[in-house]
DRENPAVEX-421202 format. One record per residue (C-alpha): residue in three letters; residue number from 1; x, y, z. Coordinates in Angstrom, 1 decimal, m for minus. Layout:
BEGIN
  aa   i      u      v      w
 ala NUM      X      Y      Z
...
This chain:
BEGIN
  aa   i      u      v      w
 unk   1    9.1  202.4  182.3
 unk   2    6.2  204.4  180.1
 unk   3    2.6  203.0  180.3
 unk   4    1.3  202.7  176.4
 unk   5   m1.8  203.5  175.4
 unk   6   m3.6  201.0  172.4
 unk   7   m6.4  202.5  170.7
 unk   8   m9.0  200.0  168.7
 unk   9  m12.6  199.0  168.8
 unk  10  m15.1  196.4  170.0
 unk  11  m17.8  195.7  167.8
 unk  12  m20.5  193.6  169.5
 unk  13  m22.8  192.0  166.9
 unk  14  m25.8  189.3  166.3
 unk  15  m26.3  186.6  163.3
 unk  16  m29.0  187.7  161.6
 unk  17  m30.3  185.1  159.4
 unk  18  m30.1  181.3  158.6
 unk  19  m30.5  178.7  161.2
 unk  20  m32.6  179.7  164.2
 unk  21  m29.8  178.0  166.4
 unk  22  m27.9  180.2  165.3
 unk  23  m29.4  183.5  166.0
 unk  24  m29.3  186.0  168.5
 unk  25  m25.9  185.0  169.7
 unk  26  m23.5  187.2  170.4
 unk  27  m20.3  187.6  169.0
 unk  28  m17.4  190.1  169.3
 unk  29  m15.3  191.6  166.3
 unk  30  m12.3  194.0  167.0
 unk  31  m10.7  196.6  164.8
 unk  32   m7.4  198.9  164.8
 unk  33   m8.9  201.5  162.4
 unk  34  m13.1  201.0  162.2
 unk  35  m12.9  199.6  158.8
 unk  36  m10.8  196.0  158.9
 unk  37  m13.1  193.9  160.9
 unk  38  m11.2  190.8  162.3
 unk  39  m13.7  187.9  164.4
 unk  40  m12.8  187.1  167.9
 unk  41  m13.5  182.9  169.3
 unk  42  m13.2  182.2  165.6
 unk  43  m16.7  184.1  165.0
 unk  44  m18.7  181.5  167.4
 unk  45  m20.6  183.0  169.8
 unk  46  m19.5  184.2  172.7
 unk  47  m22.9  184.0  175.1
């Protein structure tokens, strides 16, 4: 059995604008390649 190695990237991000409820949370985006962005927890916040 060979251990695999996955490559990607964590993008850690804040809302910036809009409802003040709604700012300065954090959420998490991932990425195979650095340029398709997909949102993890369906973009809510994670903290």
């Amino acid at each position: 059995m060979t251990a695999q190695t996955k490559n990607g990237y964590l993008f850690a991000y804040f809302e910036g604008g809009g409802d003040k409820n709604l700012q300065e949370q954090l959420r998490f985006a991932v990425s195979e390649d650095a340029q398709n962005w997909y949102a993890l927890n369906d973009n809510r916040p994670i903290i």
